[in-house]
C-alpha positions in Angstrom: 125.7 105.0 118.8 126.1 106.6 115.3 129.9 105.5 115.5 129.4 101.9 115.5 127.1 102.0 112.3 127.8 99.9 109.2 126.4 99.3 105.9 125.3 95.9 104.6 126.1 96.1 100.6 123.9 94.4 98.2 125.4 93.0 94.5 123.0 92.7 91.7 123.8 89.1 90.2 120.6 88.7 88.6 117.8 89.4 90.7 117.9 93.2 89.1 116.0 95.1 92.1 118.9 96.3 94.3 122.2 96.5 94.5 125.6 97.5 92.7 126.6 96.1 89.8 129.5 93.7 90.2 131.8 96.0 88.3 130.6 99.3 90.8 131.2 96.9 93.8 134.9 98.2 93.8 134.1 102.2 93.4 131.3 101.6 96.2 133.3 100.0 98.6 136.7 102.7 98.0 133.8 105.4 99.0 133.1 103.4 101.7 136.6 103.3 103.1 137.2 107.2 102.2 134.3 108.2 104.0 134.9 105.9 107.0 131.8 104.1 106.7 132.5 100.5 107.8 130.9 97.6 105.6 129.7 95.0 107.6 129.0 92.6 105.1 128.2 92.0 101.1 125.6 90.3 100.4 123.4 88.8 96.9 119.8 87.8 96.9 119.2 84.8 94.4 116.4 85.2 92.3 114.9 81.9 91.9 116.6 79.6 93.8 113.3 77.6 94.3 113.4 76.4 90.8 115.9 77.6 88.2 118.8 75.7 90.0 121.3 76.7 87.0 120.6 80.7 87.3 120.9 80.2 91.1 124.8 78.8 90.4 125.3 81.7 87.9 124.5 83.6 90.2 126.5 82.7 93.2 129.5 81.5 91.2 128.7 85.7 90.0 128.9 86.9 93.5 132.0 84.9 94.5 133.9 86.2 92.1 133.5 89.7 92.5 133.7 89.7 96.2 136.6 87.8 96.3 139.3 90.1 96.7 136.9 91.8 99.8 136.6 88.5 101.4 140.4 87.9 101.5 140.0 90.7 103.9 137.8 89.3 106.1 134.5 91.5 104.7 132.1 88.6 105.5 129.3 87.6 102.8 126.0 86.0 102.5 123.8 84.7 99.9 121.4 81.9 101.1 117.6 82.7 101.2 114.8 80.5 102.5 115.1 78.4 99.2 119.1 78.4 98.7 119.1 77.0 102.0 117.0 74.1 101.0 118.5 73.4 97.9 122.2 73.4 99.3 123.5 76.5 97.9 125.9 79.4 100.0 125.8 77.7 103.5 129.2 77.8 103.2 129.7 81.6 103.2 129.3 83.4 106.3 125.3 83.9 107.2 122.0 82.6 105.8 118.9 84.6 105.7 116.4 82.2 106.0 113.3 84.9 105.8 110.4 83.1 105.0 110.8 79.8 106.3 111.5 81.8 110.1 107.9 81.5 110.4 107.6 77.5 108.5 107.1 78.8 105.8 107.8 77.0 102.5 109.7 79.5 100.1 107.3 77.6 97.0 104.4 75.3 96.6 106.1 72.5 95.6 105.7 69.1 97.1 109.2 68.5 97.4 109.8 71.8 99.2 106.8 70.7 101.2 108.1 67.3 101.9 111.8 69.0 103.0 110.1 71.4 105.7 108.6 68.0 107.4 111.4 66.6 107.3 112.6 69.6 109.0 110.4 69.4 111.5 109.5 72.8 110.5 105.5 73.7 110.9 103.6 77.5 110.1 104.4 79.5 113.7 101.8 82.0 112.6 98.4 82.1 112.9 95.3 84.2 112.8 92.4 83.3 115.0 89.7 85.5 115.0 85.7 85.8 114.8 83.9 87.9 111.7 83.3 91.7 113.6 80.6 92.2 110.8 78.7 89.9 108.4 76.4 91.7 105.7 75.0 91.0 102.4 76.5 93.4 99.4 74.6 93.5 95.9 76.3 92.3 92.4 78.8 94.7 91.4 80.1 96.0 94.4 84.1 96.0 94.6 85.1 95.6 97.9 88.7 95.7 99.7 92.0 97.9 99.7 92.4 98.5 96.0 88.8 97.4 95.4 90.4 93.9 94.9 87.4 92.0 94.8 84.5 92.6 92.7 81.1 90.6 93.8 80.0 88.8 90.4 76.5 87.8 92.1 74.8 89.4 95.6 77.1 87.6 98.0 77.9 87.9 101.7 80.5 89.3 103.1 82.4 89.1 106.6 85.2 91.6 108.2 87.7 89.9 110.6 89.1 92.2 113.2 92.6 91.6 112.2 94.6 94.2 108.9 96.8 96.1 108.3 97.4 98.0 111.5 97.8 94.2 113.0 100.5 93.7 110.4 98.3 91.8 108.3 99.8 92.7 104.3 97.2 94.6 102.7 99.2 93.1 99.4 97.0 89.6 100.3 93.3 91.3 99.8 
C-alpha cells in the first residue's frame, strides 16, 4: 500500500557516501512534510567505528545535534553499526543496525573484536559446503575469474565450486 510508505533519511557526518548534509537536513525534511511523504526515521552511518573511536564520537555527537530538534518530535533515529554496537556507541537512540555481525560476523580483524564476539556467544551462521564441479590444469599467464582477478604466475590447477553469483555468492570476493 503506496499510502503507508515512508522514507528513511540518511545524514552525512563523515562517512561522505550518502546522505544530506547536516545543514540540508532541514530543507529535506520541510519537502518531506509539503509533499506528504512521512519520514520514518533519520539515520547516520559511522565510518570507522571499528578503530578511529574519536571520529566515531565526532560523528555521533554531529548527528545528535542536527537531528535534535526532529527528535523532540518523536522522528526516531539510529546510528549503531556492527562495530558501534561493540564499542558502546548510539544504543541509546532508537534502533541498531547490526549488518554484519547478523551472520557472526566480526565487523574487523582484530583480536579484540574477535575476543568480544565469543564472548557474545556469537559464531559465523553461514557457510558454503560444496564439492569442485570442474578441476583442470591452466598454463602460465592465463587470467582467470570475473574481472580476470587472478592471473596464474606458473601452470597451476584450477577448481570451480558450484556455488556464485547467481547463489548470492559476491562476485566482489574473486
Amino acid at each position: 500500500d503506496r499510502s503507508k510508505a515512508s522514507v528513511v533519511i540518511e545524514v552525512d557526518t563523515g562517512m561522505s557516501r550518502n546522505g544530506c548534509q547536516c545543514e540540508e537536513l532541514s530543507i529535506l525534511m520541510k519537502a518531506c512534510e509539503m509533499h506528504k511523504i512521512p519520514v520514518h526515521s533519520i539515520m547516520t552511518h559511522f565510518a570507522q567505528s571499528w578503530d578511529d573511536l574519536e571520529f566515531t564520537q565526532e560523528q555521533l555527537d554531529k548527528f545528535l545535534e542536527c537531528t535534535k530538534s526532529y527528535r523532540c518530535k518523536g522522528i526516531k533515529v539510529h546510528a549503531a553499526n556492527s562495530a558501534a554496537i561493540m564499542k558502546g556507541f548510539a544504543l541509546d537512540l532508537d534502533f541498531v543496525r547490526p549488518g554484519i555481525a547478523i551472520y557472526g560476523l566480526a565487523p574487523d580483524s582484530s583480536p579484540e573484536t574477535a575476543a568480544a564476539m565469543q564472548a557474545l556467544g556469537m559464531r559465523p551462521a553461514l557457510s558454503w559446503i560444496t564439492k569442485p564441479t570442474l578441476i583442470k590444469s591452466l598454463e602460465s599467464g592465463r587470467k582467470v575469474g570475473y574481472n580476470q582477478t587472478y592471473r596464474l604466475k606458473k601452470q597451476e590447477r584450477i577448481a570451480t565450486f558450484s556455488f556464485g553469483y547467481a547463489d548470492g555468492y559476491n562476485r566482489l570476493l574473486s
